[in-house]
C-alpha positions as CSV (number, residue, x, y, z in Angstrom):
1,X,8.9,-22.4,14.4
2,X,7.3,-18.9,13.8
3,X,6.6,-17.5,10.9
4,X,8.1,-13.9,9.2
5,X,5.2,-11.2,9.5
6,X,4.1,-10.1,6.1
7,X,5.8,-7.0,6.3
8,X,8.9,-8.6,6.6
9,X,8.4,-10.7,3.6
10,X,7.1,-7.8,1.2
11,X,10.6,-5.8,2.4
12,X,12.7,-8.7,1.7
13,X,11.0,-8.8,-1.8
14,X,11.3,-5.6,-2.3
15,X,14.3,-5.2,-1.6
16,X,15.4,-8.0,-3.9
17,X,13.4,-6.2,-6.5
18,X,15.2,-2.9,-6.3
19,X,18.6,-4.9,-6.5
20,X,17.6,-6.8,-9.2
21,X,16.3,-3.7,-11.3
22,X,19.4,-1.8,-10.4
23,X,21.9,-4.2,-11.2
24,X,20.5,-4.5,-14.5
25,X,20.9,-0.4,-14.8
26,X,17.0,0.3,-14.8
27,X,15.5,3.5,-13.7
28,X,12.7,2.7,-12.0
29,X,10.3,4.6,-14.7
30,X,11.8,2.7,-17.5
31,X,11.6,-0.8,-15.3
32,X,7.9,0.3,-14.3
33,X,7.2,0.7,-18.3
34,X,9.3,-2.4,-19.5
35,X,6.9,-4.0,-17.0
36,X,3.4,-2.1,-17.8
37,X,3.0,-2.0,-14.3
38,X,2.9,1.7,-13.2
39,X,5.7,3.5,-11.8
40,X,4.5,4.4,-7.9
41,X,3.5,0.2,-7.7
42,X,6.9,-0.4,-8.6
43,X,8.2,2.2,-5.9
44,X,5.5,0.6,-3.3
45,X,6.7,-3.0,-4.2
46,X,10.3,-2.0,-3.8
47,X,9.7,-0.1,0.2
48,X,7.3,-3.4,0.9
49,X,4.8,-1.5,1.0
50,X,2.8,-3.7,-1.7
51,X,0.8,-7.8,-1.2
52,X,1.8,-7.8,-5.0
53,X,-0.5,-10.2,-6.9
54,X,0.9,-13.3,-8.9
55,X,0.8,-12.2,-12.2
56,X,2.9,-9.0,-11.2
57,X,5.7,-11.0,-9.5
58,X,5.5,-12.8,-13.4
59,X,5.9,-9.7,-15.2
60,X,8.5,-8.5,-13.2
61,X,10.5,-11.8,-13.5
62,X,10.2,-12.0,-17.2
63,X,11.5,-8.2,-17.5
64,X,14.4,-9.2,-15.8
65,X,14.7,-12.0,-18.0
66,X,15.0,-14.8,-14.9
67,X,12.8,-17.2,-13.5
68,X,10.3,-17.3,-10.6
69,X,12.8,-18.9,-8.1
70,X,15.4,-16.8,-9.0
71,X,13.5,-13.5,-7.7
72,X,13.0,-15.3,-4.4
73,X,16.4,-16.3,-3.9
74,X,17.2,-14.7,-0.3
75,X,13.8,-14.5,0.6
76,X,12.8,-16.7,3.8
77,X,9.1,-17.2,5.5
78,X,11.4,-18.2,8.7
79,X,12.7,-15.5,10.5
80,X,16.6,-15.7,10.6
81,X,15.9,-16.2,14.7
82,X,14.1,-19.2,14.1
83,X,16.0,-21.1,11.8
């Protein structure tokens, strides 16, 4: 079973990021500042082009008012080929 390359994985949380943000009607300056993360880190998370630390992926969570697990829902190490 081969592992997703990291890219992969910082796109797919990325992406879930963005859709997270949006659905909750955030810009992504006022989702950045809710945060205190700044604004082009949020835009690099979002296009995966980020190895966002821990504590980040926490303060993103809690500004969307959900838990850790719930940000990775989606999100797979496998590659969809391998599974």
């Amino acid at each position: 079973m081969k592992k997703a390359d990291s890219n992969d994985i910082r796109k797919q949380f990325g992406k879930r990021v963005r859709e997270l943000r949006k659905a909750r009607g955030y810009s992504q300056e006022a989702f950045a500042h809710e945060c205190e993360i700044h604004r082009t880190y949020i835009g690099d998370v979002e296009r995966g082009e980020r190895n966002i630390a821990l504590d980040n992926i926490t303060k993103i969570a809690a500004t969307l008012g959900i838990e850790l697990s719930e940000l990775f829902d989606g999100i797979s190490a496998i590659p969809p080929s391998n599974k």
